[in-house]
N, C-alpha and C positions, 0 to 999 in steps of 0.2 A: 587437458581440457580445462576451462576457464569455468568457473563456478562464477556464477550471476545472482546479486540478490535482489527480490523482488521485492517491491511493500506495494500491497493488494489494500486499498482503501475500499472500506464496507459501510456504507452507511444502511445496510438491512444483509437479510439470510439469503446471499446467493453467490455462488462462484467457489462451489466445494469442486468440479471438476476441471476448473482453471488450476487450484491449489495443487490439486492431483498429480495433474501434469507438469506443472513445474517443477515438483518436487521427481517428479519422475524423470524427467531431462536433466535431473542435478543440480536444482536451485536452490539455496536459501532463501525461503520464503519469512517475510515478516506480514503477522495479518493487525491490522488498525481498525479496529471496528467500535460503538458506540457497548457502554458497560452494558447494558440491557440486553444485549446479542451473544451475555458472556457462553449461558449455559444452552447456545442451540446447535446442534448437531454437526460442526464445523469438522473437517477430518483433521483431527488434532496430527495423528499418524504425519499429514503433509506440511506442519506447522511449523516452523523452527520457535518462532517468536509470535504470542500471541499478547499485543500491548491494546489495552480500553481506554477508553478517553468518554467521560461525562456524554460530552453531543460530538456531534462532527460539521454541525453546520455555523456553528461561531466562531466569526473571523476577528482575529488574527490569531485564535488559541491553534488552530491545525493548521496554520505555517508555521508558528512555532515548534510546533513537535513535530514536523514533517523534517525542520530544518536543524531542530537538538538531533533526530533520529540518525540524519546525513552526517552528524562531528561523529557520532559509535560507528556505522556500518558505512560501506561504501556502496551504495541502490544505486544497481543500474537501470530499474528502471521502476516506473509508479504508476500501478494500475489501478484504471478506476471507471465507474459509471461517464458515462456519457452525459450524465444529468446531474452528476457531482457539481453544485453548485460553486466550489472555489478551484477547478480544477486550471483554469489558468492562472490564479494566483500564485497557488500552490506550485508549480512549474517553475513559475517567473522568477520565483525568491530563490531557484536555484538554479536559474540560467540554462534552463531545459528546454526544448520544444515540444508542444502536445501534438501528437500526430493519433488523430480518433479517438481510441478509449486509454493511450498510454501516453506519460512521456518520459523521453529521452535524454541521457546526459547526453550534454555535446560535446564532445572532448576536443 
């Protein structure tokens, strides 16, 4: 079975039972979320990697770190709000497609 990892971009407190499940299918999950969100109730349990970043809405600092995080791990996939404001940037810089709330490598 292939192990998939995920990075779940959080810019506020929701998607502990998205975490769950991935971790529960056998995911490496990575959570990216703003320092401010460090001490809320996240299921650490379903966590591999929990990395903070100052904000999450200034660009180009979260292509940067989405695209340093892509040289350590290999993410197959990047999950995120719908309302994530840089989410097709953040894609772009990696040659992915957004398809709704994810995207995709393209291999």
């Amino acid at each position: 079975m292939t192990q998939y990892t995920i990075l779940c971009l959080a810019s506020y407190f929701k998607g502990g039972r998205f975490l769950e499940e991935c971790k529960a299918q056998g995911c490496y999950t990575i959570l990216l979320t703003k320092e401010e969100l460090r001490d809320e109730a996240w299921p650490r349990h379903a966590i591999d990697e929990l990395l903070l970043m100052p904000t999450l809405l200034k660009q180009p600092d979260i292509t940067y770190a989405v695209s340093y995080l892509c040289r350590h791990w290999r993410i197959d996939r990047i999950v995120m709000s719908r309302r994530w404001p840089n989410c097709a940037s953040i894609c772009a810089c990696r040659g992915w497609a957004v398809r709704k709330r994810a995207c995709f490598a393209i291999n």
